[in-house]
DRENDO-1510 file (C-alpha; in Angstrom, 1 decimal, always signed):
<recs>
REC; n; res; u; v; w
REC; 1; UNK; -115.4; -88.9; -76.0 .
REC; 2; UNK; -113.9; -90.5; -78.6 .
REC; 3; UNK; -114.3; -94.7; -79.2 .
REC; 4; UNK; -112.1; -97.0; -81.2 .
REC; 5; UNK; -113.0; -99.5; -83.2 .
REC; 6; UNK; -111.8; -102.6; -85.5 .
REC; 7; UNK; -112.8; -102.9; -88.9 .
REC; 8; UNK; -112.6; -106.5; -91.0 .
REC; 9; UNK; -113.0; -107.8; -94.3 .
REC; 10; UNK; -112.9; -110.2; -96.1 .
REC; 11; UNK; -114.0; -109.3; -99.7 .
REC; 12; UNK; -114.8; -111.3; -103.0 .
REC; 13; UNK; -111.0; -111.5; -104.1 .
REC; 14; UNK; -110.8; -113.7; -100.9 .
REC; 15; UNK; -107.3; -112.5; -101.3 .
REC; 16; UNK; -106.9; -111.8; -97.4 .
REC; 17; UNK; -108.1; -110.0; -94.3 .
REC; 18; UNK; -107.9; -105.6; -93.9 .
REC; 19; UNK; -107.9; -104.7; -90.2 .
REC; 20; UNK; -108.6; -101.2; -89.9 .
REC; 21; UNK; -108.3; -99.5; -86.6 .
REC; 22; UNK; -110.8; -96.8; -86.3 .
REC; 23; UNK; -111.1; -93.7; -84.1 .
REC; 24; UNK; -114.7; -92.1; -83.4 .
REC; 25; UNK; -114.9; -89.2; -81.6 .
REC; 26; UNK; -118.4; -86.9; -82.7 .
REC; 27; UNK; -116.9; -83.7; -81.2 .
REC; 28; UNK; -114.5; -83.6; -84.1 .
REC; 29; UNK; -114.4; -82.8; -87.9 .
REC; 30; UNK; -113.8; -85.2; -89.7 .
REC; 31; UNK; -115.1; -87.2; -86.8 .
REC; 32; UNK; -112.7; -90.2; -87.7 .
REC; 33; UNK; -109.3; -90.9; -87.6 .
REC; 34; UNK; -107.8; -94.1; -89.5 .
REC; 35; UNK; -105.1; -95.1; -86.5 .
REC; 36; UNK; -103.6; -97.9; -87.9 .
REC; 37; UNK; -104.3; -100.8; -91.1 .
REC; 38; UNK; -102.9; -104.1; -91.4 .
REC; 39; UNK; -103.3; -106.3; -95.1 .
REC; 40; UNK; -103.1; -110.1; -93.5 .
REC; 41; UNK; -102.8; -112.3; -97.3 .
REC; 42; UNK; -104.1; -116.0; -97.0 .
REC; 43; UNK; -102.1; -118.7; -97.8 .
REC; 44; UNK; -103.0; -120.4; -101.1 .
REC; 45; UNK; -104.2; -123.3; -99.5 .
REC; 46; UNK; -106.7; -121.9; -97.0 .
REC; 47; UNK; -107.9; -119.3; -100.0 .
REC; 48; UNK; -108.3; -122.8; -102.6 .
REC; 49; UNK; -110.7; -123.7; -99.1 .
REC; 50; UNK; -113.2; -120.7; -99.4 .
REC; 51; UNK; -113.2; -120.2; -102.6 .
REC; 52; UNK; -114.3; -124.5; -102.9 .
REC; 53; UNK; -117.1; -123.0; -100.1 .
REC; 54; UNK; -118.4; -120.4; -102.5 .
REC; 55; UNK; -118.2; -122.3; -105.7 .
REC; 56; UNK; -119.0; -125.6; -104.7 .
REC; 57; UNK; -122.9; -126.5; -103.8 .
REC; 58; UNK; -121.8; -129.8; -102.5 .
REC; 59; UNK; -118.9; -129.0; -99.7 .
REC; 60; UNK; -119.5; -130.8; -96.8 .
REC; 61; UNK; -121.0; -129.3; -93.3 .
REC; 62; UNK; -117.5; -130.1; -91.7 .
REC; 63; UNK; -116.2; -128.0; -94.4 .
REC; 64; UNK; -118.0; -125.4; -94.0 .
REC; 65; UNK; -117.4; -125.3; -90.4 .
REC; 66; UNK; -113.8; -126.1; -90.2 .
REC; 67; UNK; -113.2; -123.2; -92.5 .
REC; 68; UNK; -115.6; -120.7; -89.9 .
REC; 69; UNK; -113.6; -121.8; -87.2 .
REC; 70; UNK; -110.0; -121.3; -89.0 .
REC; 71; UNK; -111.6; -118.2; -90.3 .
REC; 72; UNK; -112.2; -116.5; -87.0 .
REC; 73; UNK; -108.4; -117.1; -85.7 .
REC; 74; UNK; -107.4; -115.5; -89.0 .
REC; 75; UNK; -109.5; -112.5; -87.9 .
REC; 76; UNK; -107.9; -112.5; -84.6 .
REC; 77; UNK; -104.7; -112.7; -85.7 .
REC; 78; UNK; -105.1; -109.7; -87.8 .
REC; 79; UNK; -106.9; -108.1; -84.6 .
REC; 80; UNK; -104.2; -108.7; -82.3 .
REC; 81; UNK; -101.2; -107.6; -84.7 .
REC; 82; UNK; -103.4; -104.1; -84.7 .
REC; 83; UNK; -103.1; -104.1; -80.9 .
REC; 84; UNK; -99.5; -104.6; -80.8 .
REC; 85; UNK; -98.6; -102.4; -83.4 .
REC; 86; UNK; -100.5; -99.7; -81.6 .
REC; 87; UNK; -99.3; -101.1; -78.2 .
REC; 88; UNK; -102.9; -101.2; -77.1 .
REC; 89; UNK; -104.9; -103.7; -75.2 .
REC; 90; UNK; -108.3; -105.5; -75.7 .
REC; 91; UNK; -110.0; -103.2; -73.2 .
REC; 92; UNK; -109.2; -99.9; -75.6 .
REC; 93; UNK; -111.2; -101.2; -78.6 .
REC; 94; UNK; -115.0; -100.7; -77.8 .
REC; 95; UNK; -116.1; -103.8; -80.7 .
REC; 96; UNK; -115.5; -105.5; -83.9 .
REC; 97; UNK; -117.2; -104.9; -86.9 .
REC; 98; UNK; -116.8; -108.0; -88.8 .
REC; 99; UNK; -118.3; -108.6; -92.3 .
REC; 100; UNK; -117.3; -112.3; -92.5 .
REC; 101; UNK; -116.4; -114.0; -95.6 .
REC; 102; UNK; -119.6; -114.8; -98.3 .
REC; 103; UNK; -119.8; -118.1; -99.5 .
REC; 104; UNK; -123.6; -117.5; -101.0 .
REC; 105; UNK; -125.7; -114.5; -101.7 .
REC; 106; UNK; -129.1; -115.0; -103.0 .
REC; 107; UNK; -131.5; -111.8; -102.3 .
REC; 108; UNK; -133.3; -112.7; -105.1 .
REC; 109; UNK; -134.8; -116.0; -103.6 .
REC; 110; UNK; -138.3; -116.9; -103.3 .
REC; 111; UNK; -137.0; -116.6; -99.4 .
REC; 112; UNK; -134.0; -114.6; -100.1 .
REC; 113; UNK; -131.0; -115.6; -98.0 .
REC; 114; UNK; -127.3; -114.4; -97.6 .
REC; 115; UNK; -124.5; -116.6; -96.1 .
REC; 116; UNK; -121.3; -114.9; -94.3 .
REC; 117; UNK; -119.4; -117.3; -92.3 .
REC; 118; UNK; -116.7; -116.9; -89.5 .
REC; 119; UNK; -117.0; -118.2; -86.2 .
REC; 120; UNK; -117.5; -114.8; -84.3 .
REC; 121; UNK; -118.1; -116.6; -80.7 .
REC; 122; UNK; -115.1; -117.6; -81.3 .
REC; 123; UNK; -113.6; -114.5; -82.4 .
REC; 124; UNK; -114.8; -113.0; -79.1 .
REC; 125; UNK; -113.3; -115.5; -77.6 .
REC; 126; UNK; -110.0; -115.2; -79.2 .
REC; 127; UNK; -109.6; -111.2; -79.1 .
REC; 128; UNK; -111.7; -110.6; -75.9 .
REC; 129; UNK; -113.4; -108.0; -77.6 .
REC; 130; UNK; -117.1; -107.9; -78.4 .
REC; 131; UNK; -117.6; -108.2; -81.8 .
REC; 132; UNK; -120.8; -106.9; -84.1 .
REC; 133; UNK; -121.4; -109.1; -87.0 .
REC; 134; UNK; -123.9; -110.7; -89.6 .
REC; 135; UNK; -124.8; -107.2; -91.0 .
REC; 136; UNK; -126.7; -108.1; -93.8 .
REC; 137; UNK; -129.4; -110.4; -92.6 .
REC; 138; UNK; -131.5; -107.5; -91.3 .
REC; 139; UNK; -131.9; -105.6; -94.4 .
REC; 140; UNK; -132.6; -108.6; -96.3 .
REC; 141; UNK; -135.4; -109.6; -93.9 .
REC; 142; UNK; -136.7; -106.1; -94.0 .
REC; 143; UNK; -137.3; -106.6; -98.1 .
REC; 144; UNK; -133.9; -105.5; -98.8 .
REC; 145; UNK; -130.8; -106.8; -101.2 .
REC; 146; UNK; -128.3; -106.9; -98.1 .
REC; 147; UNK; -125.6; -105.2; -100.1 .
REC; 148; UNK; -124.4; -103.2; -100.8 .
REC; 149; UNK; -123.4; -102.0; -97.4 .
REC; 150; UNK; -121.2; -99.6; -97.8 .
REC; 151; UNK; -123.0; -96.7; -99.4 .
REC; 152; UNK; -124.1; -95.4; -96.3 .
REC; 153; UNK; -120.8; -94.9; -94.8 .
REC; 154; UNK; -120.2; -93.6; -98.1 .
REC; 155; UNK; -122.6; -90.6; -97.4 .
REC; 156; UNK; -121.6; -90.2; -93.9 .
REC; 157; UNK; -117.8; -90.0; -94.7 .
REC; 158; UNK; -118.4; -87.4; -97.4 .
REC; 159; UNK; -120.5; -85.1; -95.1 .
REC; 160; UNK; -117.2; -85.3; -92.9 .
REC; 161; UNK; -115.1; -84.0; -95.5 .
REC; 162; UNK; -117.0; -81.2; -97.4 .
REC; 163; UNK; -119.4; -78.7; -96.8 .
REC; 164; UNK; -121.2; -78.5; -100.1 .
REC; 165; UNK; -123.5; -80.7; -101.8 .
REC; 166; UNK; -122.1; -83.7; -103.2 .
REC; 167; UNK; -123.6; -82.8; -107.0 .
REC; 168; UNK; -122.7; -85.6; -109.5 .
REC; 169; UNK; -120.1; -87.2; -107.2 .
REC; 170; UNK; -119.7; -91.0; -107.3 .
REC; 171; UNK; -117.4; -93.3; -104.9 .
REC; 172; UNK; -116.4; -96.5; -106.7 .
REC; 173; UNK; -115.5; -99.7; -104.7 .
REC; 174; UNK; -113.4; -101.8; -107.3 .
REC; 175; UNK; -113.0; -105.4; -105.4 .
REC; 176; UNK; -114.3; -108.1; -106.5 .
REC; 177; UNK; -117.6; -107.2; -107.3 .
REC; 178; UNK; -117.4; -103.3; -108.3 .
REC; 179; UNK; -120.1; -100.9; -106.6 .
REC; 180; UNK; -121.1; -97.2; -107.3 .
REC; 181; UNK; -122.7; -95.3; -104.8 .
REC; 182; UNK; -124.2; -91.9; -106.5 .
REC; 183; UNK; -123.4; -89.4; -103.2 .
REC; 184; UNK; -126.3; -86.9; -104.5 .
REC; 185; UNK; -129.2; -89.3; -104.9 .
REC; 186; UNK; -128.0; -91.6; -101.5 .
REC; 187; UNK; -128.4; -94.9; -104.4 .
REC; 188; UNK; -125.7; -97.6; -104.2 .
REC; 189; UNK; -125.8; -100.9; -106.0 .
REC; 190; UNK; -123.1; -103.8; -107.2 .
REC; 191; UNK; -122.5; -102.7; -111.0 .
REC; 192; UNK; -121.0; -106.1; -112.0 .
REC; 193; UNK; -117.9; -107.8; -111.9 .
REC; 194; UNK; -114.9; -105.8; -110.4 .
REC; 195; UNK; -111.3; -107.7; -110.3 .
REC; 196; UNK; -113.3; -111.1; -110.1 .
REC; 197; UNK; -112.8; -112.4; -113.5 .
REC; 198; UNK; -109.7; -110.5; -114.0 .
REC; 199; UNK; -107.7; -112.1; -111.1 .
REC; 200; UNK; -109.1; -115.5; -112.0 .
REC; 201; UNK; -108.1; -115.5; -115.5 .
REC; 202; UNK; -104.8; -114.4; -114.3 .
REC; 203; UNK; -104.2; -117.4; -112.0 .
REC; 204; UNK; -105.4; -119.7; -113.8 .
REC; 205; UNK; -102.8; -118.9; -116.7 .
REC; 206; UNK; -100.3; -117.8; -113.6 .
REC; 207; UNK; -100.8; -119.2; -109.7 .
REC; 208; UNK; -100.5; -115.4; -108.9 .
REC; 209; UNK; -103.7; -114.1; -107.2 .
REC; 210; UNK; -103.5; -110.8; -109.3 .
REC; 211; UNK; -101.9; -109.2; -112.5 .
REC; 212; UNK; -100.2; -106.3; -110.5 .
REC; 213; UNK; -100.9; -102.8; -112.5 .
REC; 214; UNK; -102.7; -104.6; -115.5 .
REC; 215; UNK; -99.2; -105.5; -116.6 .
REC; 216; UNK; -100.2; -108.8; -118.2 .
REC; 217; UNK; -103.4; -107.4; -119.5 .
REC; 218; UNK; -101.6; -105.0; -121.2 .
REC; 219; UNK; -99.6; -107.0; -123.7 .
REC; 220; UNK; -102.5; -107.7; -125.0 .
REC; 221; UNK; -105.4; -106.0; -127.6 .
REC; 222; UNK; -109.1; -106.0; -127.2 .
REC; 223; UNK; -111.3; -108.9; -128.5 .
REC; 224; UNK; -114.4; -106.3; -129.3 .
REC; 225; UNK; -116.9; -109.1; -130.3 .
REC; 226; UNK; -115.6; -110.8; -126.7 .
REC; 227; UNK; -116.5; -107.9; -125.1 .
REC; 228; UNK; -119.9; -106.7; -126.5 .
REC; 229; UNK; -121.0; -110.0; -125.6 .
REC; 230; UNK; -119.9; -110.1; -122.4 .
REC; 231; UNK; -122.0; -106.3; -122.3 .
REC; 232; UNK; -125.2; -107.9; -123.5 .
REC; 233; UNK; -125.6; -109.8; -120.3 .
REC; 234; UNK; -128.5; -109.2; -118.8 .
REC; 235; UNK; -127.8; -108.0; -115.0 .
REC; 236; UNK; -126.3; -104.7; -116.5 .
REC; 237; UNK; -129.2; -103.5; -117.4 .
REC; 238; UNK; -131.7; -104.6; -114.3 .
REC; 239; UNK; -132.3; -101.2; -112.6 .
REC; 240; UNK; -131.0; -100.8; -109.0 .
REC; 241; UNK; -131.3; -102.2; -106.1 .
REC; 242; UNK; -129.6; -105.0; -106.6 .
REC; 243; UNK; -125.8; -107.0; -106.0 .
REC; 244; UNK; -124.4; -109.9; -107.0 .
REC; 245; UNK; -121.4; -111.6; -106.3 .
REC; 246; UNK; -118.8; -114.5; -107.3 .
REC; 247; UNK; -121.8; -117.2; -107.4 .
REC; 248; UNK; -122.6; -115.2; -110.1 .
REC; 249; UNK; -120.3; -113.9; -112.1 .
REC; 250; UNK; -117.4; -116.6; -112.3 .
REC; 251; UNK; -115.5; -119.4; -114.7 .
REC; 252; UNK; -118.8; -120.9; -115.7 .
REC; 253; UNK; -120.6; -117.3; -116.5 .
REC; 254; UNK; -117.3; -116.4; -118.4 .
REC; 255; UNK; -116.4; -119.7; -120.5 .
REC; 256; UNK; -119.7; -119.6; -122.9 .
REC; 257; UNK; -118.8; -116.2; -124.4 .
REC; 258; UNK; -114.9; -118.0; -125.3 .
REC; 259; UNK; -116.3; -120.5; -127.5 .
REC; 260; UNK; -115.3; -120.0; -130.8 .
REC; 261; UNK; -113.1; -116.7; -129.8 .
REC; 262; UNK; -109.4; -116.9; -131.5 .
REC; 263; UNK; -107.5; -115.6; -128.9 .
REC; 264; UNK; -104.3; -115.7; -126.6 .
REC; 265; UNK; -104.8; -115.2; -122.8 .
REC; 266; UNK; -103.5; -112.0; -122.5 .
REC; 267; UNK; -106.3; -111.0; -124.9 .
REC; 268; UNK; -108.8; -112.4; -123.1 .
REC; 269; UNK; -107.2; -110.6; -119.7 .
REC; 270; UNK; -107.2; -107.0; -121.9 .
REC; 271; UNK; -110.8; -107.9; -122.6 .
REC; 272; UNK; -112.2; -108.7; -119.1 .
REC; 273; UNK; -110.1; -105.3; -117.5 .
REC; 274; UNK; -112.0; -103.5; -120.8 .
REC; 275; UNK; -115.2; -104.9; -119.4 .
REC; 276; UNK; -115.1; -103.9; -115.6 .
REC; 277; UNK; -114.0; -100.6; -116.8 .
REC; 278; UNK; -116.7; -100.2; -119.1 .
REC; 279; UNK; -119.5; -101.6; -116.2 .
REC; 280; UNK; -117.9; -98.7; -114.4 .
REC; 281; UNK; -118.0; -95.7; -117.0 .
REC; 282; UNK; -121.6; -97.0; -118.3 .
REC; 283; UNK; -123.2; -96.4; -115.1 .
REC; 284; UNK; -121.2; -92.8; -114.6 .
REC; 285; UNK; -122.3; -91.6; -118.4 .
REC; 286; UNK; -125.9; -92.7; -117.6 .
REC; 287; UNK; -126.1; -90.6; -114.0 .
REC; 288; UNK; -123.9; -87.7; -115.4 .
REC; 289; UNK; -121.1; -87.8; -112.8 .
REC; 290; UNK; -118.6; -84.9; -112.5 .
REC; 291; UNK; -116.4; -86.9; -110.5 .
REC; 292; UNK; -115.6; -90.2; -109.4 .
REC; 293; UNK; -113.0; -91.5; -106.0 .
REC; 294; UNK; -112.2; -94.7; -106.8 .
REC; 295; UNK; -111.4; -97.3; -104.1 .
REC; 296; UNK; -110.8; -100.8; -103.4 .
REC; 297; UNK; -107.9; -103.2; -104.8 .
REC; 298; UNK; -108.4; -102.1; -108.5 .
REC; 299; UNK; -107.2; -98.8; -107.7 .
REC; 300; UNK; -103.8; -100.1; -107.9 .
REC; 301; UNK; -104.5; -101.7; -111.7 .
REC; 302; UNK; -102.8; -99.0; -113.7 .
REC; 303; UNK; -104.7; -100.1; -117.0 .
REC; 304; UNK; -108.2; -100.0; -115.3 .
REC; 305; UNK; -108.0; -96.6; -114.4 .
REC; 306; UNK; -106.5; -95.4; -117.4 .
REC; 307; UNK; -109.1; -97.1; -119.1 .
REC; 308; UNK; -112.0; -95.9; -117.0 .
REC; 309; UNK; -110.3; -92.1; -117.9 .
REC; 310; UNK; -110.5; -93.1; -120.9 .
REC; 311; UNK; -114.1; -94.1; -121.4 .
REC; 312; UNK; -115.5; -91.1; -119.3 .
REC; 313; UNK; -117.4; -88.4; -120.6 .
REC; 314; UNK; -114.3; -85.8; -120.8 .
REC; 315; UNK; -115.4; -83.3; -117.8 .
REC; 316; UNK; -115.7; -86.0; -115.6 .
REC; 317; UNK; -112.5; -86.1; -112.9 .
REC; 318; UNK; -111.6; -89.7; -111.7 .
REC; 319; UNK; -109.5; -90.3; -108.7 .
REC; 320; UNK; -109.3; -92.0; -105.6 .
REC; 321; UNK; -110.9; -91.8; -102.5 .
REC; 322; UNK; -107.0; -90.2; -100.8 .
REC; 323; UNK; -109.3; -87.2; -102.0 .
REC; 324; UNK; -112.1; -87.9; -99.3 .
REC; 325; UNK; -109.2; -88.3; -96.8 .
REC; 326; UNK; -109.6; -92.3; -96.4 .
REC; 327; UNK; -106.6; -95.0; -98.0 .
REC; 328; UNK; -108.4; -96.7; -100.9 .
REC; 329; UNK; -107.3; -100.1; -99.2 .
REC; 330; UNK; -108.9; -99.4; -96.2 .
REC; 331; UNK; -112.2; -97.9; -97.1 .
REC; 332; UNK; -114.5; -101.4; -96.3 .
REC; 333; UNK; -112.8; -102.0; -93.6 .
REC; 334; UNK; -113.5; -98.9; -92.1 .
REC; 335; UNK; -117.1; -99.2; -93.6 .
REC; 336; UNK; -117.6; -102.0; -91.1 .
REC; 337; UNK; -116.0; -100.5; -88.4 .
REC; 338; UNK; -118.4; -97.6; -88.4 .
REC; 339; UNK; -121.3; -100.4; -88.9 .
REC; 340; UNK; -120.2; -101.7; -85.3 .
REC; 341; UNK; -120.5; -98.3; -83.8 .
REC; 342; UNK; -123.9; -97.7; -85.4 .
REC; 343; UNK; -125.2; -101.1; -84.2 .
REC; 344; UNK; -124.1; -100.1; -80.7 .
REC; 345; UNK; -125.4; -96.9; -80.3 .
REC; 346; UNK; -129.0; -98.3; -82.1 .
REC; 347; UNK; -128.4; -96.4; -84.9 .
REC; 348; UNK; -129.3; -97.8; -88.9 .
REC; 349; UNK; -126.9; -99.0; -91.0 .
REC; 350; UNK; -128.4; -99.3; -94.1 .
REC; 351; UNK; -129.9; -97.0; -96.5 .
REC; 352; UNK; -132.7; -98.1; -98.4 .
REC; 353; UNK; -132.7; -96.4; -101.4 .
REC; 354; UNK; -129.6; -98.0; -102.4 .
REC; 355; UNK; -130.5; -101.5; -100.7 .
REC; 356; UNK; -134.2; -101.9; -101.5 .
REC; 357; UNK; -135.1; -102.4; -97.9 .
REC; 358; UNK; -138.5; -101.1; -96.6 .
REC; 359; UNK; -136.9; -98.6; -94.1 .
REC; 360; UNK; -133.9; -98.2; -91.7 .
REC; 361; UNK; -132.6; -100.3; -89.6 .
REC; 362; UNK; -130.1; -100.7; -87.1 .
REC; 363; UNK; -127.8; -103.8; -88.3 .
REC; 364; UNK; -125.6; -106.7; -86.9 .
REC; 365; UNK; -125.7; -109.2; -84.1 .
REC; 366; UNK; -123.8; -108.5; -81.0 .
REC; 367; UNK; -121.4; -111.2; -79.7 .
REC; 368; UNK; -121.0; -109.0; -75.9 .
REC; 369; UNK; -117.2; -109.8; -74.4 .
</recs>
């Protein structure tokens, strides 16, 4: 019988919310069916507040909690504009699968940690809809990185859409962070920064969240010292597991490698898309992909891609995950929508050789309507 499910994220861009509505139904191939996707942008005010959370080691507890709670009616917002849109009620959707928003990820800890807020009691609340959250925790607790998540949907989705062996095929998660998970050898791990630096450079020079296409970036030429600097840094070459995130790899990491640089900011924005693309085609050169579906909000930057083309070893095919049957914008939010149903029917959700974790296990905390 199939189950529906809602899907939501909140990435590293902390650009907004995707709401994916999710079918399940086992009996079928592909045994999901992407009903319906919302994109809910936050105002510039509320995404100055999280991205102050992330950045900020000395935000206040009311902070903090104030931006949870606001956080959670966001989510139900988006929740309850899928319902109408579908002209369904609460009572269809079997659960939430809700990543939160990361304000702190530190697996590397003496006691590792990772932080995802968002008032999900109150999300339940608001939706009347239990909700599956806090996804991470468990793997890290089990010796694991706690991200990334995603590469085990990853390997289930592909099983749903082919019947061979997926031999040197690689999905790539371009959001804030960029991710590779190698389909073949069931690995996944964060491969650096994604549109991170990129979209803040952008606004900073801007106030818009994003250079749309790469058009800025593209008036401008490569700084190649800029960039093989930036390539020396040392998290490209730790092997995997591992993940990072925005407390990493931000203003502060980037301004060292400008001083002394003669440069205008559309240089420095050709640059940094030249670096994420390079992180990308690196890690594809060193596993000897064939192919690569690429996903995530930098599949719309026209000048990534072509530069990822570019850089790739000539027989290797790059496109997007529309191949695999899933909307590039929608792919994490569907990640965590299958998470929920995993947790519910005590199956894992993570896969340890891409997270590190001493086994399986099954993921989330249950918040029961």
């Amino acid at each position: 019988m199939s189950k529906l499910y809602i899907g939501l994220m909140s990435g590293t861009s902390a650009d907004g919310i995707d709401a994916a509505l999710v079918e399940f139904d086992s009996t079928r191939r592909p045994a999901y069916t992407i009903k319906a996707a919302v994109d809910c942008p936050y105002k510039p005010e509320f995404r100055h507040q999280l991205l102050d959370i992330a950045l900020n080691n000395e935000c206040s507890k009311m902070q903090i909690g104030t931006v949870s709670a606001q956080l959670a009616d966001l989510f139900a917002e988006a929740v309850n504009q899928l319902l109408k849109s579908e002209n369904l009620t609460a009572s269809a959707i079997t659960a939430i699968g809700s990543h939160g928003h990361t304000i702190d990820h530190a697996p590397n800890n003496p006691l590792p940690y990772t932080l995802q807020i968002t008032d999900h009691a109150r999300l339940t609340e608001k939706t009347g809809i239990t909700t599956v959250c806090d996804f991470r925790s468990r793997d890290i607790a089990a010796g694991g990185q706690g991200a990334p998540l995603v590469p085990a949907f990853h390997r289930w989705l592909f099983a749903q859409n082919s019947d061979n062996r997926p031999k040197g095929q690689a999905i790539i998660n371009i959001g804030g962070i960029s991710n590779i998970t190698l389909l073949e050898a069931g690995l996944g791990y964060d491969c650096g920064p994604g549109n991170c630096l990129m979209d803040h450079w952008h606004y900073i020079h801007t106030t818009e969240n994003f250079d749309y296409a790469g058009e800025t970036a593209r008036k401008g030429r490569l700084l190649t010292n800029l960039l093989e600097s930036m390539l020396a840094e040392p998290y490209f070459s730790i092997p995997a597991p591992k993940s990072t995130g925005r407390e990493y790899f931000n203003q502060q990491w980037l301004e060292p490698f400008l001083i002394g640089q003669d440069y205008l900011w559309q240089d420095v924005a050709h640059t940094l898309t030249a670096l994420t693309a390079h992180i990308i085609t690196n890690q594809l050169k060193a596993h000897h992909c064939k192919s690569a579906f690429i996903c995530g909000g930098g599949s719309h930057n026209q000048l990534l891609i072509e530069m990822i083309e570019q850089q790739s070893d000539t027989n290797t095919i790059i496109t997007t995950t529309h191949d695999l049957g899933i909307d590039p914008d929608w792919m994490e939010a569907a990640a965590f929508a299958w998470l929920a149903q995993q947790t519910l029917e005590g199956l894992p959700g993570n896969l340890p050789s891409a997270t590190g974790a001493s086994g399986y296990r099954v993921l989330g905390a249950i918040y029961p309507v």
